[in-house]
N, C-alpha and C positions, 0 to 999 in steps of 0.2 A: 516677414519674420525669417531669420534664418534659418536653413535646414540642420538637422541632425545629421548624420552619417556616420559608415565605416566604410574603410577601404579595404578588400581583402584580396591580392592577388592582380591588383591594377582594376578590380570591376570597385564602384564606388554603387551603392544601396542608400539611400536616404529618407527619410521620413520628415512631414513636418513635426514640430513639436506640440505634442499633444498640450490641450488648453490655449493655443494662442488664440489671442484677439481680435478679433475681423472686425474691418471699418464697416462703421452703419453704410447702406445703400444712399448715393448721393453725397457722401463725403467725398473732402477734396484728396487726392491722394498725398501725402508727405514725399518731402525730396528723396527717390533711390540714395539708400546708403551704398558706399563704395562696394565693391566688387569684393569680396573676400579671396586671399591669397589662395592659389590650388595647393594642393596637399602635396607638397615632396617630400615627406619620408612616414613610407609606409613602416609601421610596427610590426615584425617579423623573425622568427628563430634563423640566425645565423646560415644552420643546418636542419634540415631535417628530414629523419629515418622512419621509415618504414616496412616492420615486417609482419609477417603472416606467423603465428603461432607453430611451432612443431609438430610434426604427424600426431593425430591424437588417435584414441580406440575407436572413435567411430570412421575417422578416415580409412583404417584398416576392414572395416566391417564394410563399409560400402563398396570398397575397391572390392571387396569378395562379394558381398552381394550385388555388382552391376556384371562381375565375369559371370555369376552362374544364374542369373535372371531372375534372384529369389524374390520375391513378394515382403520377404522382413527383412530387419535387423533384427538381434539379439542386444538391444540397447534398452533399457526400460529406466535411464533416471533422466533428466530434465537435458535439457541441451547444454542449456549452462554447468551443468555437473559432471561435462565428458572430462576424464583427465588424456594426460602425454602419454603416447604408447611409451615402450622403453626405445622405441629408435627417435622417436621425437624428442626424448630427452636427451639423449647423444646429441642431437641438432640442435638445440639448444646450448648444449655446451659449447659446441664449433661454434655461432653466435655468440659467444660471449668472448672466447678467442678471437675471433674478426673485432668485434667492438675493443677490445684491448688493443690492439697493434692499427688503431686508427690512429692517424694525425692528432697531436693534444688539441688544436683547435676544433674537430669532427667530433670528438669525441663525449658525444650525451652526457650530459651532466644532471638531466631531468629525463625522467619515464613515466609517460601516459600510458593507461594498458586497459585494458577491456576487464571487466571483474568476473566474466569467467575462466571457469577452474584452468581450460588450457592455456588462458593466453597468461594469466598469474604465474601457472609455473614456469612457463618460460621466460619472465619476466626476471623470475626468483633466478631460475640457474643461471639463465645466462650475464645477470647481474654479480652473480656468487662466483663465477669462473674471471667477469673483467675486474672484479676486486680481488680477488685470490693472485693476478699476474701483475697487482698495484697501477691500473690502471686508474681505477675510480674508487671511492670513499665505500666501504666497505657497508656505510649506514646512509647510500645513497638514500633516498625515498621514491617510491611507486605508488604514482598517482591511478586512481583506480577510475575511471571512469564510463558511465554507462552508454554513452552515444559511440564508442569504441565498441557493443557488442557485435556478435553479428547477426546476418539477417535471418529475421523472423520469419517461416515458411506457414505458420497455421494449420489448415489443416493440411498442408502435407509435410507436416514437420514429420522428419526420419521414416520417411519413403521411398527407397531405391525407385529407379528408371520405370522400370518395370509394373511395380505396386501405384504408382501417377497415375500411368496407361490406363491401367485394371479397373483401379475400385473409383478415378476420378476420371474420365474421358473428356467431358465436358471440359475440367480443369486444366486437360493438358491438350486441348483445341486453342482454348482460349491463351492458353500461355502463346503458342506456338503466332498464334496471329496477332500478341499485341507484343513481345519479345520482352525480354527480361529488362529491359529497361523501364518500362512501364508496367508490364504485369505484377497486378497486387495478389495474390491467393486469400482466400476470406481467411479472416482473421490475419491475417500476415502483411508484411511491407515488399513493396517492387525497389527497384533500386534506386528510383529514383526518391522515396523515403528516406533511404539509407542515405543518398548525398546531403540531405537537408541537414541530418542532427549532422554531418559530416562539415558540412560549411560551417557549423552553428561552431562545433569546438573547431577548429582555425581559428577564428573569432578570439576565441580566448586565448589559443594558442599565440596568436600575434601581440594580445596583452600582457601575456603573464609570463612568458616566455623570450619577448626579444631582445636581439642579440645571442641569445644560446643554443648549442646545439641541443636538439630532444632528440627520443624515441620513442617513436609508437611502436605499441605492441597488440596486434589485431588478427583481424580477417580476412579472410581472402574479398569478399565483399567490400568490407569496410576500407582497405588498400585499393583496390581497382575504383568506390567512388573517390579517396584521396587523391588518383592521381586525374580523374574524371574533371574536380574540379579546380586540380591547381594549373592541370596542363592546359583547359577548357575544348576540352575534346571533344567531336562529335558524337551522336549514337552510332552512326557506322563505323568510327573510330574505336569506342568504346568497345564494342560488341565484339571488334576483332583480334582484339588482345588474349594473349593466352593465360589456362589459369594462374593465378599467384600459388607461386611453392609455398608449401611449409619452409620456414626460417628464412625464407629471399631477403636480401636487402634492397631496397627502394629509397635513392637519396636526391633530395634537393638542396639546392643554396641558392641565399637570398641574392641577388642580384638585381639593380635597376626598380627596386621595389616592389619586387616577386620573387617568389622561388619559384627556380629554375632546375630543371632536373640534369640529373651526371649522370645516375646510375637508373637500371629499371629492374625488377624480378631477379637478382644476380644470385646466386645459390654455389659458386667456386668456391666461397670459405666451407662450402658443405663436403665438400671433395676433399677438401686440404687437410679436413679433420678426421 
């Protein structure tokens, strides 16, 4: 029986299809049917963009909570409920200036975005600044999707450096000896969770999407496994990357039936603005 498959980035996945029929034992086998053709043309976005959400209020909070070694934050709604500081929103706006003064062909016609509150607003402004300079359709649409969140810490969701140490030692032995690319926190996902739903929407992304340029709008997490697995990077490769900025751009083009990267973390349109 034939196999199923998808092709995502040159790696090819297959399954057989569920329900076929197997020859009773002792049956004579039937003639190999021909060879079926290999897959030359992968389904793929033209382009595609990748950034990190704008400085949010917790960004601000940790950066002060890791200078003065505090035990807390002062953050008490959900993760998903952090908004854009006011400089994140500035960054955002520069973001939607750079997306404006791209090439018509580069230029996102479609937005995928994580459905929390940071990566939304930045979605929204920087959408509202590249239609305001008549770049793009003013009633573009923002695809809201949840595999774009980012990662899940459990219990040590919104625990500065310090408060890990403290009240989990155990938790941050174990982090330390299996590395973040594998370390899962109870109730939380390791990053290598994160690449899965990550792999999963590419998937769709190469269906619903090719030929055109997109933009994802995410995580710092969610971006480092994007490039994890379009680049097919080691764990020592992985791990040595520095973090993803608020508002960086990260671009690929399809080429040869992958994307292929140009750009990596670039953050100049943040200067320029």
């Amino acid at each position: 029986m034939a196999e199923l498959g998808t092709t995502l980035n040159g790696q090819h996945q297959s399954t057989h299809a569920p329900g076929a029929p197997q020859a009773p034992a002792g049956a004579t086998a039937a003639p190999a049917a021909p060879a079926a053709a290999p897959v030359t043309g992968t389904r793929l976005p033209s382009v595609l963009i990748a950034t990190r959400h704008g400085e949010s209020t917790a960004n601000v909070e940790f950066q002060l909570a890791e200078a003065a070694g505090a035990l807390s934050v002062p953050i008490s709604c959900r993760d998903a409920d952090i908004p854009l500081s006011l400089h994140g929103r500035q960054q955002a706006q520069s973001l939607g200036h750079w997306w404006a003064g791209l090439p018509s062909a580069d230029r996102p016609r479609s937005v995928w975005c994580s459905p929390y509150v940071r990566t939304a607003e930045t979605a929204r402004i920087a959408l509202a600044q590249a239609a305001g300079l008549g770049a793009v359709p003013v009633s573009l649409p923002v695809r809201y999707d949840e595999r774009l969140r980012d990662r899940e810490l459990g219990v040590l969701e919104m625990l500065p450096k310090a408060a890990i140490e403290a009240k989990h030692p155990e938790e941050a032995a174990r982090r330390r000896k299996m590395g973040e690319l594998y370390y899962r926190p109870p109730g939380g996902e390791s990053w290598a969770d994160v690449a899965l739903r990550v792999r999963s929407l590419l998937r769709d992304l190469g269906e619903e999407e090719a030929g055109r340029p997109v933009l994802l709008v995410a995580h710092d997490c969610t971006v480092l496994m994007l490039r994890y697995a379009l680049d097919r990077l080691t764990e020592a490769q992985l791990t040595a990357l520095e973090p993803v900025r608020n508002c960086s751009t990260s671009l690929w083009r399809a080429e040869g039936g992958r994307l292929r990267p140009a750009h990596w973390n670039e953050t100049g349109h943040l200067a320029a603005g």
